[in-house]
C-alpha positions in Angstrom: -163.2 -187.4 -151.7 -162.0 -186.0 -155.1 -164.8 -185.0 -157.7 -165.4 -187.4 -160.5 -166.9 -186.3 -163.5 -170.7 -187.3 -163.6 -171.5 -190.2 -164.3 -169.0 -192.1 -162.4 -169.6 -193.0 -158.7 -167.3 -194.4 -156.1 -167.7 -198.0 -156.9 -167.7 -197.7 -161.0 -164.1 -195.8 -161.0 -161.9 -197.2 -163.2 -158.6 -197.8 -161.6 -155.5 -199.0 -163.3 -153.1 -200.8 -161.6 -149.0 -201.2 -162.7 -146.6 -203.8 -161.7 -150.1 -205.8 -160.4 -148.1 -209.2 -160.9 -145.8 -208.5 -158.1 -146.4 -208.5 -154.5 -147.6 -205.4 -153.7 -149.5 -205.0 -157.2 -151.5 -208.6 -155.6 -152.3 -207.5 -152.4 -153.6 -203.7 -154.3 -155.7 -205.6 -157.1 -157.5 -207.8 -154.2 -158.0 -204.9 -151.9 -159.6 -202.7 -154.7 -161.9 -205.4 -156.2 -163.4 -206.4 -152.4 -164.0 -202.3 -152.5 -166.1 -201.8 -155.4 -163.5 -200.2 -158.0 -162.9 -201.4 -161.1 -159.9 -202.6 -161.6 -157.7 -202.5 -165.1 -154.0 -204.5 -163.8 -151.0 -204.4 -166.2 -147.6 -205.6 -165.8 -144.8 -206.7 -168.1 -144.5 -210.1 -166.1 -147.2 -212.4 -166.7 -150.6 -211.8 -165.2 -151.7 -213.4 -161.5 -153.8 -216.5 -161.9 -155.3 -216.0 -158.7 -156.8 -213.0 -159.7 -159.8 -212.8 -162.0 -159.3 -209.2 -163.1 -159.0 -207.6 -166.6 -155.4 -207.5 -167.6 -152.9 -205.6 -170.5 -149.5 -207.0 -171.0 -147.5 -203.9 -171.3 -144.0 -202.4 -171.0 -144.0 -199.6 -169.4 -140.7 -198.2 -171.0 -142.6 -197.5 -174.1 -144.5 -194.1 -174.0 -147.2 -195.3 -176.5 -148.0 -198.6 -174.1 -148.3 -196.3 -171.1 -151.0 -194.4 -173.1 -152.9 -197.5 -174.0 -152.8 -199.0 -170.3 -154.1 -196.0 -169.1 -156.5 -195.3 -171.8 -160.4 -194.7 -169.9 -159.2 -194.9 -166.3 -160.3 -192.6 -163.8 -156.6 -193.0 -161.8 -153.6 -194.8 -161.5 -152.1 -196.5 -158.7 -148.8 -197.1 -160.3 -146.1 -199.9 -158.5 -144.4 -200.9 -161.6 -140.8 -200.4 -161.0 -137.4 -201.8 -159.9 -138.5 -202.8 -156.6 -135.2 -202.4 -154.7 -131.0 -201.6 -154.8 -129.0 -204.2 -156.2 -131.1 -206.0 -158.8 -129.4 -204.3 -161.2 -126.9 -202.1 -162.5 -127.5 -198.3 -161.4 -127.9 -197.0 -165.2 -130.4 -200.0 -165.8 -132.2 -199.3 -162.4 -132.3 -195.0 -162.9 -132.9 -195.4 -166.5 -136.1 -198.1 -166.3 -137.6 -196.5 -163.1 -137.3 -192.8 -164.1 -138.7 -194.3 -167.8 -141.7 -195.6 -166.5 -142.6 -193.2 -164.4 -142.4 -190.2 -166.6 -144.4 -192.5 -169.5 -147.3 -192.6 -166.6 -147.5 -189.4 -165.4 -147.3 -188.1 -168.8 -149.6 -190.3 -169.7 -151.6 -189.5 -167.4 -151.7 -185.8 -167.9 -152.3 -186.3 -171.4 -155.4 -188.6 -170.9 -156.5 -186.2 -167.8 -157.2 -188.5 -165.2 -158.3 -187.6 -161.7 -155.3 -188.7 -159.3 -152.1 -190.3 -159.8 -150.9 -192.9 -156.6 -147.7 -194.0 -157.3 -144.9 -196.1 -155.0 -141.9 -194.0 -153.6 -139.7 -195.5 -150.8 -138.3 -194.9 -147.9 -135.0 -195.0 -149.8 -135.4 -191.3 -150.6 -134.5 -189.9 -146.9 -131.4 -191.6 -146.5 -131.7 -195.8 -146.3 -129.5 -197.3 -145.7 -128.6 -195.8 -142.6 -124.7 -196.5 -143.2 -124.6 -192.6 -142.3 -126.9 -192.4 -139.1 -130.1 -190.2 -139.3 -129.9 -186.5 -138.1 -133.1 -187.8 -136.0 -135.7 -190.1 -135.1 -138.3 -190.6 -136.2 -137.3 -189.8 -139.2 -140.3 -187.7 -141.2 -140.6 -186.7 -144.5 -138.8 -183.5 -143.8 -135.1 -185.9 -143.8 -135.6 -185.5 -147.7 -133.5 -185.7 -150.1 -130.5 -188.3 -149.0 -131.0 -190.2 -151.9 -127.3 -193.3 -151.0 -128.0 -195.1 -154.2 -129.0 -195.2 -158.0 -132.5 -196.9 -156.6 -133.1 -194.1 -154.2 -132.0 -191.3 -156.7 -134.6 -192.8 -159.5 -137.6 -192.1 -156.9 -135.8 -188.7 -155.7 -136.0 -188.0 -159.5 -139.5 -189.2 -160.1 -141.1 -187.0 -157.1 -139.6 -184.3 -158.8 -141.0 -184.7 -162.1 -144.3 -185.8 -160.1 -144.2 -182.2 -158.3 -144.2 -180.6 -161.7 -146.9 -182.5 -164.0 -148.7 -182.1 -161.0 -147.9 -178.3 -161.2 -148.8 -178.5 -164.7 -151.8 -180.6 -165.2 -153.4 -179.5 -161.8 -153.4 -183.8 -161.1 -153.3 -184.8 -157.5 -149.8 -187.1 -157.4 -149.1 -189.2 -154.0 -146.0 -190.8 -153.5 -146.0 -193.5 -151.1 -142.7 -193.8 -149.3 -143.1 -197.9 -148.5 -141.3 -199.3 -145.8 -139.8 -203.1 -146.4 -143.1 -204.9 -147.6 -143.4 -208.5 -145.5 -145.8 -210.6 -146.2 -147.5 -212.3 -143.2 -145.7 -215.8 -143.5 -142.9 -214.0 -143.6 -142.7 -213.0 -139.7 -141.8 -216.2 -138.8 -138.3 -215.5 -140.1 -137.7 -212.8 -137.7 -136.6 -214.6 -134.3 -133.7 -216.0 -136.7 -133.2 -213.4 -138.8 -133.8 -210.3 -137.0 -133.9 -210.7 -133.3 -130.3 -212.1 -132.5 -128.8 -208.9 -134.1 -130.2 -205.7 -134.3 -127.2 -204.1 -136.2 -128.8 -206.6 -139.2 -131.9 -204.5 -139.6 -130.7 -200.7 -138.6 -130.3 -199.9 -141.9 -133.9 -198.8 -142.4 -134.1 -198.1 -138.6 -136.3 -201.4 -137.9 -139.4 -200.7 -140.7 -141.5 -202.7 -142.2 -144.7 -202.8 -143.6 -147.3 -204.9 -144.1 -148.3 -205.8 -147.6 -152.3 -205.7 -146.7 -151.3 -202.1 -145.4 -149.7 -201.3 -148.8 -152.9 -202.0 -150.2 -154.6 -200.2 -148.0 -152.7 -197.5 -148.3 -153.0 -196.8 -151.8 -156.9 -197.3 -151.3 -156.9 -194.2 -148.9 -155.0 -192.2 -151.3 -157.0 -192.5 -154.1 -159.9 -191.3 -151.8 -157.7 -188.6 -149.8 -158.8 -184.8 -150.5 -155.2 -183.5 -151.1 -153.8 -181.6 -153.6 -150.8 -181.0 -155.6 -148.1 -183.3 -155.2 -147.5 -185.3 -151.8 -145.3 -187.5 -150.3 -145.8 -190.1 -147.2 -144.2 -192.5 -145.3 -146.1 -196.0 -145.4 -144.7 -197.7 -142.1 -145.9 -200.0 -139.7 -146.5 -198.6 -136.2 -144.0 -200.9 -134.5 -141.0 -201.9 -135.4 -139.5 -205.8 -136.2 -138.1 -205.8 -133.0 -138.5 -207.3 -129.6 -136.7 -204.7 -128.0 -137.8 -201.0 -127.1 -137.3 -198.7 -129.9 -135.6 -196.0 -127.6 -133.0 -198.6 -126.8 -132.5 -199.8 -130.3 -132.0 -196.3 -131.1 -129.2 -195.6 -128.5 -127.4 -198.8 -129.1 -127.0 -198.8 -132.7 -127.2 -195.0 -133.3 -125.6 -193.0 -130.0 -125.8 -189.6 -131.5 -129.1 -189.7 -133.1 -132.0 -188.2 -131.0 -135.3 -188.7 -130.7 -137.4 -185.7 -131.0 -140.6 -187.0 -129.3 -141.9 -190.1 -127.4 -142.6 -193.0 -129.6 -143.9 -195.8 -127.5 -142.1 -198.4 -126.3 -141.7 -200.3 -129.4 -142.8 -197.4 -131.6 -141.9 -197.2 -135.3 -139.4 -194.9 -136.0 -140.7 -193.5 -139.6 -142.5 -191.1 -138.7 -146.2 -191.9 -140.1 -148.3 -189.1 -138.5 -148.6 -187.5 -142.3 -150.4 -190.7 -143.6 -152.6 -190.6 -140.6 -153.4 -186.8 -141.0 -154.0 -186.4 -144.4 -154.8 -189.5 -146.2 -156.7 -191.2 -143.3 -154.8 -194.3 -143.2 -153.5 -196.1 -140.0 -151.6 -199.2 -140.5 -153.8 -202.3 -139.1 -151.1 -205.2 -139.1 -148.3 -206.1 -137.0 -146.3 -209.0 -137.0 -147.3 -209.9 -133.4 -150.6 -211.0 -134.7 -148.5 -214.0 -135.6 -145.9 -214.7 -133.4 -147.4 -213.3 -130.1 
């Protein structure tokens, strides 16, 4: 665990979190409430009403909001962003996301709060695989590769991240998500996925699940690390039916794997989340279809 600065215990740390109207922002709010922490959720999108939580309408673009947001918070789990390629254009998607990120870590320096947890992605080593992987499982080590203005703005932000940290001596985590699902939403694979595995190779079968997310960013606001880090959030399996060795020769012939993985092993490598922030991924989407 971190220090806190007396008189704050576990349970009374203020925690603000960004982008808490959208799916993983939910799922983060919920998971942090049932813990103890109190909570502080902003967004620029209107607030949950599912959630009884306090909440600041904020755009997060604007360096004097992303003060106020994070004004009396011990940390700052921060998923507001452009969640994915293709939304938008590429200036509009590296402009907003590298915007809002250096607002918050700034901010945060400036304020001097404790820890700064903040959403990556797995786009940042090299998704879409349209160029196969040197390896598998791919680690955090297959970094930089960013293939697109959305993975280049989080390639950016972990290097500014790396330097506040440097600077302000914060502890910044970068979670490198996975695709987030839902649970409802594995019903959809024996259409959508199973029939053809080409249809999913281009993050090598990942996924995630959202309570997982949450979980995740628990852990690494409670993780004793240091200095600025980087993890892949995976499940432990992949979407498929089909042994991840086999998936991996069929669709990529000249990629390797460097260990054993199971037989339907993920291949994003999560062993770095397990070491050091003491998070295991708990769901699968076998609990619902079997």
């Amino acid at each position: 665990m971190w220090p806190l600065a007396a008189p704050y215990s576990v349970s009374a740390m203020k925690i603000c979190v960004t982008g808490a109207s959208g799916t993983a922002g939910k799922a983060t709010v919920s998971h942090l409430l049932a813990s103890g922490y109190r909570v502080r959720a902003t967004d620029i999108a209107a607030p949950p009403s599912d959630l009884d939580v306090a909440f600041l309408r904020a755009d997060l673009t604007d360096y004097g909001q992303a003060v106020e947001v994070l004004h009396g918070m011990d940390a700052v789990v921060h998923l507001a962003n452009i969640p994915a390629p293709d939304l938008f254009t590429p200036a509009v998607t590296i402009n907003s996301n590298v915007t809002m990120n250096s607002n918050i870590f700034l901010a945060s320096a400036q304020l001097g709060l404790g820890r700064v947890v903040w959403a990556s992605s797995e786009t940042t080593l090299g998704l879409p695989f349209d160029t196969p992987p040197r390896y598998a499982p791919v680690d955090e080590e297959h970094y930089p590769f960013p293939p697109t203005a959305y993975a280049l703005s989080k390639v950016v932000s972990e290097t500014m991240a790396e330097h506040v940290s440097r600077w302000s001596g914060i502890p910044f985590i970068a979670l490198r998500f996975s695709n987030i699902f839902m649970p409802e939403e594995y019903r959809l694979l024996p259409e959508h996925a199973w029939p053809d595995p080409a249809a999913r190779r281009w993050n090598l079968w990942g996924y995630i699940d959202v309570r997982d997310v949450a979980a995740s960013c628990h852990a690494a606001l409670q993780a004793g690390v240091t200095g600025a880090r980087a993890y892949i959030i995976a499940a432990a399996d992949t979407v498929m039916n089909v042994p991840s060795a086999q998936l991996l020769a069929d669709q990529f012939p000249g990629v390797k794997l460097t260990r054993e993985v199971g037989e339907f092993g993920t291949l994003l490598a999560i062993d770095r989340a397990r070491e050091e922030l003491d998070w295991t991924p708990r769901h699968t989407w076998r609990e619902t279809l079997g």
